[in-house]
N, C-alpha and C positions, 0 to 999 in steps of 0.2 A: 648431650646437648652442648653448643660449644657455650664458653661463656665470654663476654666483653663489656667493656668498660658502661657505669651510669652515661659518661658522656660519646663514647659510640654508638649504645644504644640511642639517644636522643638524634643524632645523627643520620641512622639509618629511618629513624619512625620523618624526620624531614626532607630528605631524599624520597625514601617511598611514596609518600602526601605528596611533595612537589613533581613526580615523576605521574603521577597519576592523575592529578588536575592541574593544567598551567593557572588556572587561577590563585593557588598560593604562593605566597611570595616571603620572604625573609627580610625585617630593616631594622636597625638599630647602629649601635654605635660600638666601630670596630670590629665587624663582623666579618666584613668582606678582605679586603686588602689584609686582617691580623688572621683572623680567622676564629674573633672570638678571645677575650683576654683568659678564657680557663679553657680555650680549644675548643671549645664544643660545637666550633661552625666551620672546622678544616673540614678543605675537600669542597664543600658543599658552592663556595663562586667556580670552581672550577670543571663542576658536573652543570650549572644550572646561568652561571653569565652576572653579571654585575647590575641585570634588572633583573631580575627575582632574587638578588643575596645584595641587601641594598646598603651600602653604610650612610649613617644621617650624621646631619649637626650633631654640637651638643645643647639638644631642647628637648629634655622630654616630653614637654608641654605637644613640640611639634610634632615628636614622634607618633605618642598615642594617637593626639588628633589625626596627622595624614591617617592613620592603622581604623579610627572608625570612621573616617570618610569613606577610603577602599573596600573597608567589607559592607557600608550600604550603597557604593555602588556597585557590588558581585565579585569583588573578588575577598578571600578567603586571609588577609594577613596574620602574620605568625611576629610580634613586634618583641622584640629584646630590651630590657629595661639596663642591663647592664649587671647595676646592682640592684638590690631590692629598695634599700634607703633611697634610692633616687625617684621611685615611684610616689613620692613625698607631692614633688615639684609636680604631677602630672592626676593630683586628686578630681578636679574637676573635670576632666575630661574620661577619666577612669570612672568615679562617684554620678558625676550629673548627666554624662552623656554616654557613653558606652554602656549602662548597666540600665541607661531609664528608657533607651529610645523603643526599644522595642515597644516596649510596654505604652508610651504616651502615643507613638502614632498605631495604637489597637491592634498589633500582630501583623501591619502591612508591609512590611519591613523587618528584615533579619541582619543581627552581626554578629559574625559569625569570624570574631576575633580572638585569638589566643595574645595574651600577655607573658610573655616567661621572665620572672622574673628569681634571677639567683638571692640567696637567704643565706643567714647563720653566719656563726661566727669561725673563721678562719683563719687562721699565720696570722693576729696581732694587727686585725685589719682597723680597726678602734673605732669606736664609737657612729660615724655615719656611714660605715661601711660591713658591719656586721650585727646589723638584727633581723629579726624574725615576726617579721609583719602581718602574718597572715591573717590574725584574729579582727583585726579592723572591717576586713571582707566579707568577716561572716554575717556581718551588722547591716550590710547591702545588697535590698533585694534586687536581683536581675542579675546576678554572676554566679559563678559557679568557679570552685576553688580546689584545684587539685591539689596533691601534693605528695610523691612516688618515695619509696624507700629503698630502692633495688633497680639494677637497672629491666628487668622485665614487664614493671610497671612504668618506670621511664618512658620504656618505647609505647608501649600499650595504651598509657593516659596520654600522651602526648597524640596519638594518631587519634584519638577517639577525641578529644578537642579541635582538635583542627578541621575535623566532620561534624560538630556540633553546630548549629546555626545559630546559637545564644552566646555572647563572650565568655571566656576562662579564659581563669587566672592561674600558671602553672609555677607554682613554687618549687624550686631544684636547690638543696642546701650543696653549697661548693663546695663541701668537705665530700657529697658523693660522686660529685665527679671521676674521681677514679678508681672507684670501687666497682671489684669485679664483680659478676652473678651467671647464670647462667639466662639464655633469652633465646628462646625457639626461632630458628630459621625461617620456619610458616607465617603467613601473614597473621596479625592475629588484633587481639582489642583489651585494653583494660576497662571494663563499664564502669562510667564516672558515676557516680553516690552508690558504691559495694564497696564495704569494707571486706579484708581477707584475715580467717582467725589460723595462724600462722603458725602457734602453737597449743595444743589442745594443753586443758587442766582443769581443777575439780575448787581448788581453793580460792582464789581473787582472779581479778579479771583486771587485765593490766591493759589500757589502752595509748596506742603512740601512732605515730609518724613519723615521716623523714628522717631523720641522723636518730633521732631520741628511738625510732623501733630498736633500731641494734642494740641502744643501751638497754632498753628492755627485755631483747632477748638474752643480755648478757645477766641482765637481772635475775631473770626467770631460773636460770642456771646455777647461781647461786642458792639461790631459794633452795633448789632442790637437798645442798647441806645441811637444812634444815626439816625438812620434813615436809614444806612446803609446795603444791600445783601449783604453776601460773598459768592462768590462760592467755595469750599473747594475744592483739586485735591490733591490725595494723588501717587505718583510717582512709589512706589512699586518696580517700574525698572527705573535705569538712565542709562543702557546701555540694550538692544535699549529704547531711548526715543519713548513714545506715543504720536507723533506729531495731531495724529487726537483729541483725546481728550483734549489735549493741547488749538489746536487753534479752536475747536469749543467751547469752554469756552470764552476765550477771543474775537472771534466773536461776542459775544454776550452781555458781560460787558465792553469790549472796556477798562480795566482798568485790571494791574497784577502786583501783587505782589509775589515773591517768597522768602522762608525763609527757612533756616537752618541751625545746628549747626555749618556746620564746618566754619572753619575764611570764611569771605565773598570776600576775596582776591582770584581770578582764580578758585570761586568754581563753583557746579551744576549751581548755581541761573545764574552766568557770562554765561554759553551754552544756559541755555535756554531764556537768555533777547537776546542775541544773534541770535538767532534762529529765536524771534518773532520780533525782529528790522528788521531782511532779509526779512523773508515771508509775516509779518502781521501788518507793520508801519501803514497801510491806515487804518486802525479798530481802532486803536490805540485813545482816548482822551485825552491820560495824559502820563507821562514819566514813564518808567518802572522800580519799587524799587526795592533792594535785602536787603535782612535782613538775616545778620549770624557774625559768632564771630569777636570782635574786631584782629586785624593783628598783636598777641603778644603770646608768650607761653603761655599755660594755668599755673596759678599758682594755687602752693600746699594752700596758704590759703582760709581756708572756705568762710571768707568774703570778699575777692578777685575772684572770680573762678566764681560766678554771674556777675558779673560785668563784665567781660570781653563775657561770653556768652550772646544768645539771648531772649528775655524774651518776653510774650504774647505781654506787653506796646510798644515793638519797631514793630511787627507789625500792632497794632492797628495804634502806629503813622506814620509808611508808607502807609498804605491805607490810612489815615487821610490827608497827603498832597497829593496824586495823585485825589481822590477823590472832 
C-alpha cells in the first residue's frame, strides 16, 4: 500500500468529494492563492477554479455564517478555520445556529457543513495559536466531532463528513500534517462514532486521539519493559462516542487510562472517566487516570511549551500507579 502525507491524504478525500459532486466547495482564508498556510489546499484552486477553492476576508464570523447559509441552501461547504483558536470569534454562529437549526426547523432542513479546523500546539506558536479546543464541542448537541490520528483516517473521516448531512467539526493537529502512513488507493470511508483498538492487550486500556495516540503507542511500548499489556483505543470520533468498544476493552483489563493534548481540566478524558464510573465501576481494579495539558496558557517559549504539555513519561507514569 503506498503511503502519503496526513495532509495529502486530506487532499485527495477533497478532490475526490469535490470531483464527485459540484456542490461542494472549499472557503476560508488563504487557501486559494497560498494554498493553505500548512499546504494542505495545493493543487486543489488548480484542479477545481477559484469558485469552489474560495479565499474569504478576515471574518470568521463571515465565514462560518456564508458556510451555513450555503449548506441550507444545497450545497455541501467544506469552511477552513485557519487556526482552531480562531473558532473563538465564530461561537454563535458554530453554537446557536449550525448545530441548532436542524433540530428547531423539525428535520426540514439539513447542514450538511464540515468545519476543519487545525489544533495543538506547534513550533512556539503561543498562546492563541496553539490549543486544543475540541472538548467544548462535545457539550453541543447537533454536531458531531471528528478528530484522525493517521493520515488513513484523514482521508476516510474527512469523506465521510462531507457526506454527512448534519455539521462536523473536523479537528487536524498541525504537528500531523506531515506525517506519513500508509492509505489505500480504493475509495474507501472512516464511519464517524467507531473507535479503532489499534493495539490489542490484556492489562489497562489506554485511550487517545490525534497527536497524543502516537504518544500512546509510544507508551504502550514502553510498558512492555515492564511486564505490562496496553490496549491501545484510538477515538477517531468523540462526538458520538464508541461506548461499545470503549467498555468492551476495559471489561477486559479492568484498568484505563485516557490521554490527551488538550489541558486535562473538563476535557474528553473527564466524559469518558465519567461515563465508565456510571456504567462500568464493578469491572473497574484501580482508579481511573487522565493525562493532558497542565491548566495554564500554552507559552511562546521553546523550552517552556513541553513542559506544560503531555509527554509518553506522564502516561507511562499513570498506568504505572493504577497498574
Amino acid at each position: 500500500m503506498r503511503e502519503i502525507t496526513f495532509s495529502q491524504a486530506t487532499m485527495e478525500a477533497m478532490a475526490e468529494e469535490m470531483a464527485r459532486d459540484e456542490r461542494v466547495f472549499l472557503m476560508g482564508e488563504d487557501i486559494a492563492r497560498q494554498g493553505g498556510i500548512f499546504g494542505q489546499f495545493k493543487s486543489l484552486p488548480q484542479q477545481f477554479g477559484f469558485d469552489r477553492v474560495r479565499d474569504t476576508p478576515i471574518s470568521e464570523t463571515a465565514i462560518v455564517g456564508a458556510g451555513v447559509g450555503a449548506a441550507l441552501a444545497g450545497m455541501r461547504p467544506v469552511v477552513d478555520m485557519h487556526f482552531v483558536d480562531f473558532i473563538t470569534v465564530a461561537m454563535d454562529e458554530v453554537v446557536n445556529q449550525m448545530a441548532k437549526i436542524r433540530y428547531m426547523f423539525g428535520g426540514q432542513c439539513t447542514v450538511p457543513v464540515v468545519l476543519r479546523a487545525p489544533d495543538g500546539a506547534a513550533r512556539s506558536a503561543a498562546a492563541q495559536h496553539s490549543q486544543s479546543l475540541e472538548s467544548w464541542f462535545v457539550h453541543v448537541p447537533g454536531l458531531k466531532v471528528v478528530i484522525p490520528s493517521n493520515p488513513a483516517d484523514a482521508k476516510g473521516l474527512l469523506k465521510a463528513a462531507i457526506r454527512d448531512d448534519n455539521p462536523v467539526l473536523y479537528f487536524e493537529n498541525k504537528d500531523l500534517f506531515g506525517k506519513k502512513g500508509p492509505v489505500p488507493e480504493d475509495e474507501f470511508f472512516t464511519p464517524i462514532g467507531k473507535a479503532k483498538v489499534v493495539q490489542e492487550g490484556t492489562d489497562v486500556t489506554i485511550v487517545s486521539y490525534s497527536i497524543m495516540l502516537h504518544k500512546a503507542l509510544d507508551a504502550a511500548e514502553q510498558l512492555k519493559a515492564d511486564g505490562i499489556s496496553a490496549e491501545v483505543i484510538d477515538l477517531r470520533t468523540i462526538v458520538p462516542i464508541d461506548k461499545e468498544t470503549l467498555f468492551e476493552s476495559v471489561k477486559k483489563t479492568k484498568h484505563l487510562v485516557i490521554a490527551h493534548e488538550a489541558t486535562k481540566n473538563g476535557g474528553v478524558g473527564s466524559e469518558l472517566a465519567a461515563i465508565v464510573a456510571e456504567e462500568l465501576i464493578d469491572y473497574l481494579d484501580g482508579p481511573i487516570r487522565r493525562v493532558g495539558a497542565d491548566f495554564v496558557p500554552i507559552p511562546f517559549s521553546p523550552a517552556l511549551e513541553p513542559l506544560m504539555l503531555p509527554q509518553v513519561e506522564d502516561i507511562v507514569g499513570a498506568v504505572k500507579e493504577i497498574c
